[in-house]
N, C-alpha and C positions, 0 to 999 in steps of 0.2 A: 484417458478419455479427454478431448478438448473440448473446454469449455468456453463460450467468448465472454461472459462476465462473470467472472470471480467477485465471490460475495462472502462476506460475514459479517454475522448478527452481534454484536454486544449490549451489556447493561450497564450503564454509567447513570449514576445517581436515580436508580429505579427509573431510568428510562431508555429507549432504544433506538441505539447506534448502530447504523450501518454501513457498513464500508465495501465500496463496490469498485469495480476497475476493467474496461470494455477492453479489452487486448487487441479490437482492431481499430477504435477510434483513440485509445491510448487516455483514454479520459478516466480519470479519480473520481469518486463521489463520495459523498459523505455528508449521510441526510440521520439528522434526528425525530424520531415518530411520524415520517412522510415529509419532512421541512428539510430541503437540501441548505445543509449551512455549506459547502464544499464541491467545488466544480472544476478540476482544473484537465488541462489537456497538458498528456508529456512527450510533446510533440520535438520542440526547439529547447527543452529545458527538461534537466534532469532532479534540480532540486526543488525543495519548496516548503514553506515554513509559514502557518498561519492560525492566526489566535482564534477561539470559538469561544460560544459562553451554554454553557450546560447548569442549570439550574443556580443559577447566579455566581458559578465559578466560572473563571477565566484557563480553559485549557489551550495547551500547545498542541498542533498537529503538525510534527515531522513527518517529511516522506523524500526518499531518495530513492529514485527510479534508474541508475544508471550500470547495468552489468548485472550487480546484484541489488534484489528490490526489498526496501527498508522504512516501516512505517510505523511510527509508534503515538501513542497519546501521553501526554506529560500534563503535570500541575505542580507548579512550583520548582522545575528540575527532577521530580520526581518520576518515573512512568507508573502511568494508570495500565498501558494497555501495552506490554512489549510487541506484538506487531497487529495489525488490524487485519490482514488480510495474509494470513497463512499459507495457505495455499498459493497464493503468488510468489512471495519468497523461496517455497519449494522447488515451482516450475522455474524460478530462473537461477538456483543455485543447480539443477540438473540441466539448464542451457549450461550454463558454464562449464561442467562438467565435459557435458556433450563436443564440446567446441573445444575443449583442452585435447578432450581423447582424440579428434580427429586432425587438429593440427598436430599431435604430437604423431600418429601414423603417416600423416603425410612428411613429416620431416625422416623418420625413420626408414617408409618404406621409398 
């Protein structure tokens, strides 16, 4: 089923993180309790790296959007959250898939 924004809910320091991604405006979100701390579009740019503050801690948000899609929460080098949006990761490790199997029948047949 397609969906156009992929979402997931988390809990970081009893409060609520969510992590959203439009697949046709290619834009990242990532709002705490309705307060968007995170807005980027992955339009021209596949990487991106940027600090947030969640209950008077300083976390990292990783995210690499390029082939395969990879987004994690960190504190201190540590991760909090190994990916934020699940399901994204899914759909584009099955693009990849998709795209191997069909270049590779066209090179064969």
């Amino acid at each position: 089923m397609f969906e156009r924004i992929q979402k997931k809910t988390h809990i970081v320091e009893e409060r609520e993180l969510i992590a959203s991604y439009d697949r046709f405006s290619t834009v990242f979100t990532l709002s705490l309790d309705g307060k968007v701390l995170v807005s980027k579009p992955f339009v021209f740019s596949s990487k991106y790296e940027s600090e947030i503050e969640i209950a008077s801690k300083i976390y990292k948000v990783h995210i690499f959007a390029f082939i395969l899609w990879r987004s994690k929460l960190t504190i201190n080098n540590e991760v909090i959250i190994e990916e934020l949006i699940p399901s994204r990761k899914r759909k584009s490790i099955g693009g990849l898939i998709y795209s191997l199997a069909l270049g590779t029948a066209r090179v064969l047949g």
